[in-house]
N, C-alpha and C positions, 0 to 999 in steps of 0.2 A: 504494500500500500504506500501510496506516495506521502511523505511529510508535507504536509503545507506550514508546517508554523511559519517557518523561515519568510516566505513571500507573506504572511500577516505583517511583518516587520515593514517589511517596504511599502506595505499598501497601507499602513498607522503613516510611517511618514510622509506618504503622498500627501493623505486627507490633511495630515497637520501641515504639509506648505498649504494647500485649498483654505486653512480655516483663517493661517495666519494673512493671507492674502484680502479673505474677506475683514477679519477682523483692521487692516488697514487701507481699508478703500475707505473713499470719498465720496461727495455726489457720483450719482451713479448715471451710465447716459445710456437712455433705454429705448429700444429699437420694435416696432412691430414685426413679427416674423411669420404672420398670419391672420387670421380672424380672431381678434384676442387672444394673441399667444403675445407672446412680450419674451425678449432677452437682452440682456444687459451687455457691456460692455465687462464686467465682472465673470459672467457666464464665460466669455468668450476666451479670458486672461487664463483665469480656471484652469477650462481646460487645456490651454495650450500650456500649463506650466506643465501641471500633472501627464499628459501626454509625452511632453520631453523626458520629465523626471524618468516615468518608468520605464521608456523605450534606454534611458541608460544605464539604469539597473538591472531589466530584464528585458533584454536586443531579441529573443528571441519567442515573445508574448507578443501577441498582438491587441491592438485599441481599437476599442467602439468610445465614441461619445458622443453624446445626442447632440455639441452644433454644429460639430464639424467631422462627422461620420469616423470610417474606420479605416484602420493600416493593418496589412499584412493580416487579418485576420482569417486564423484556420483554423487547429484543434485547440487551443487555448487562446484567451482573450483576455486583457482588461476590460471593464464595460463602466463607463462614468458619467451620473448627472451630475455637475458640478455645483448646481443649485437646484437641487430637487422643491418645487415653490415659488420662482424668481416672482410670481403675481404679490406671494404674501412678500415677499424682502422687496419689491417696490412700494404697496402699501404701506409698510410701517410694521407686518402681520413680523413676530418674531417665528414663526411655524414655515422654517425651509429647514434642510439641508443638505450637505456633501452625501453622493451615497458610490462606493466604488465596488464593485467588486471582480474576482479571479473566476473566470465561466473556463470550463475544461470537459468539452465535449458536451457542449449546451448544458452543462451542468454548473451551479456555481458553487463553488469549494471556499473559496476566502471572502469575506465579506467585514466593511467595513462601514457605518453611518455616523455622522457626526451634525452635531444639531448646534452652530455655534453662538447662537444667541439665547438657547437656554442651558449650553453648558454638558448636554448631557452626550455620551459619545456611547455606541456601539459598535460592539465584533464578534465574528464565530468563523469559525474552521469547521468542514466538514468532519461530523463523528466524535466533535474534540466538543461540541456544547453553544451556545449563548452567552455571552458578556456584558455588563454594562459596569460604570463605577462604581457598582455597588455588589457586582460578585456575578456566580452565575444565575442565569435567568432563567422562570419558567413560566408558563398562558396560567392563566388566573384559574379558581375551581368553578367555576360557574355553570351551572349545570341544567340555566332554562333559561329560554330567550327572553321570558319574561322581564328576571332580573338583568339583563345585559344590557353593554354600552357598544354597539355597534357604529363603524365608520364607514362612510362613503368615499369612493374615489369622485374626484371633480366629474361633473358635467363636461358635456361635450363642447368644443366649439369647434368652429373652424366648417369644412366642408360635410353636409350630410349631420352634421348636428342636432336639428332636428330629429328628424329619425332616429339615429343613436341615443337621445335621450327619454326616447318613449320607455325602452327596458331600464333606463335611471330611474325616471316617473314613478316606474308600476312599484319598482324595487323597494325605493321609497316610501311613496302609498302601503305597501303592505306590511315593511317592517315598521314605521309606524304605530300601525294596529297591535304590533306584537312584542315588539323590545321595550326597555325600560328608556333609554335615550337613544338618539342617533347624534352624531357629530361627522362633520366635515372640516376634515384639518389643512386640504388642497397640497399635502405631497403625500406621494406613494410611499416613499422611503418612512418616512413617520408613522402612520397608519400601521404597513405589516410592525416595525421596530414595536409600537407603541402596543400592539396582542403580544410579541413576543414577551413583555417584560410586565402584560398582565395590565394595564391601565386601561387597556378595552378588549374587550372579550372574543369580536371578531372584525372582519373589514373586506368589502366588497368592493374592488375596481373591475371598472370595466373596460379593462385595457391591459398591455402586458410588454410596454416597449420595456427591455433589459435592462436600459440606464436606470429607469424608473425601480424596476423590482429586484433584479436580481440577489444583490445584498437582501434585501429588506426579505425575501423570501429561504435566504440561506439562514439569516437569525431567528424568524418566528419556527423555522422547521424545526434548526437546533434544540430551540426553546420550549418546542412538545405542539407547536400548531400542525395542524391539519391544515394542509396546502392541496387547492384544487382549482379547477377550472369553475365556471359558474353551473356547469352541468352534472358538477360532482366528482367528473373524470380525474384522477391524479394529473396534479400541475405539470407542464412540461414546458422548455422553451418554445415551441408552435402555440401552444396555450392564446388564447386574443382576450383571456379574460384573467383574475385575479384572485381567490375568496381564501382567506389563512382564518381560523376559528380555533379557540380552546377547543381539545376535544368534547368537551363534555357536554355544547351546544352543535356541534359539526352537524350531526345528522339533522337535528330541529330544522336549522338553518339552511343544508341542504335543501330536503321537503318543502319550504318557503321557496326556494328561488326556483326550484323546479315547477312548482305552480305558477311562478309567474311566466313562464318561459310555454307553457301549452298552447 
């Protein structure tokens, strides 16, 4: 079996040049990049730091990152949103962050989140567990949708939006009726980290680009969530959708979203 700790080491230093770079930026000058999509000049630095950093650590990894696509990408990859959130970090919203991780045959093995405006930092290694600054991590015991604080991924925009947001709607509309809260934090990275470490119970996106989950779905796994598709099928990279849940509401949760989907 392969070690991965070692490449954990170089992918903490990544995110910490990403953190220290946010934590010294300035006015930020922000660019439309679609129908309500917005990226920064920040976004852009990002990743072209961490892109260099790791191609001179590891020449022989390839990079995905969501503004400026991929190199050399084959049976291993870096995969990096550098600002998972840029809508809330233009806001004012403290709810983005860093999210990198090691994808090794569409599988992701090392995973790194870092949240730098509330301080808190996540990682897991494949088979080795969940992390955060407070030890290892596990999905909360929650055992009924009733009691649970479930997350939404953003709404759609951009093209076909519309449409794409009828299965938000319904999703919405029903968990509604049946969970104890919903909340929408608007990054993916946050949402899965934040079931992993048990401060909401589960979290439905409706989407599945890699920069966005990969990490965020190697810690909630670590961490004892149940990862799958919206249709219940085991998560996989072709996956177009997202759902990580404590086990102890997975099946409830499944049942609900499969009736919304007939």
């Amino acid at each position: 079996m392969t070690d991965y700790q070692p490449l954990l080491k170089i992918a903490e230093d990544a995110v910490t040049l990403a953190r220290d770079l946010i934590d010294r930026a300035g006015s930020l000058s922000v660019h439309d990049k679609g129908d309500r999509d917005r990226v920064t000049d920040l976004d852009i630095g990002i990743e072209r730091a961490v892109r260099a950093y790791l191609h001179e650590q590891t020449p022989d990894i390839g990079f995905l990152g969501e503004e400026e696509g991929s190199t050399d990408v084959g049976r291993s990859m870096w995969t990096l949103d550098p600002i998972d959130g840029t809508s809330n970090l233009v806001h004012g919203v403290p709810l983005y962050a860093v999210s990198l991780a090691l994808v090794v045959d569409e599988r992701p093995v090392v995973a790194v989140i870092d949240l730098p405006a509330l301080h808190m930092h996540y990682t897991a290694v494949s088979g080795a567990g969940a992390y955060s600054a407070h030890g290892r991590m596990s999905t909360s015991t929650t055992t009924s949708l009733a009691d649970s604080f479930v997350s939404l991924g953003d709404y759609a925009v951009g093209t076909d939006a519309e449409y794409k947001n009828r299965d938000q709607l319904a999703i919405t509309t029903r968990l509604a009726d049946r969970v104890e809260r919903i909340r929408m934090f608007g990054s993916a990275a946050i949402d899965l980290a934040w079931v992993a470490e048990g401060r909401t119970d589960a979290t439905v996106i409706l989407s599945n680009n890699p920069w966005d989950t990969a990490a965020g779905i190697l810690i909630a796994t670590e961490a004892g969530a149940l990862v799958t598709d919206i249709t219940g099928q085991p998560h996989n990279f072709q996956s177009t959708t997202t759902v990580a849940a404590t086990p102890g509401i997975a099946n409830e949760l499944a049942r609900l979203l499969r009736e919304d989907r007939r």
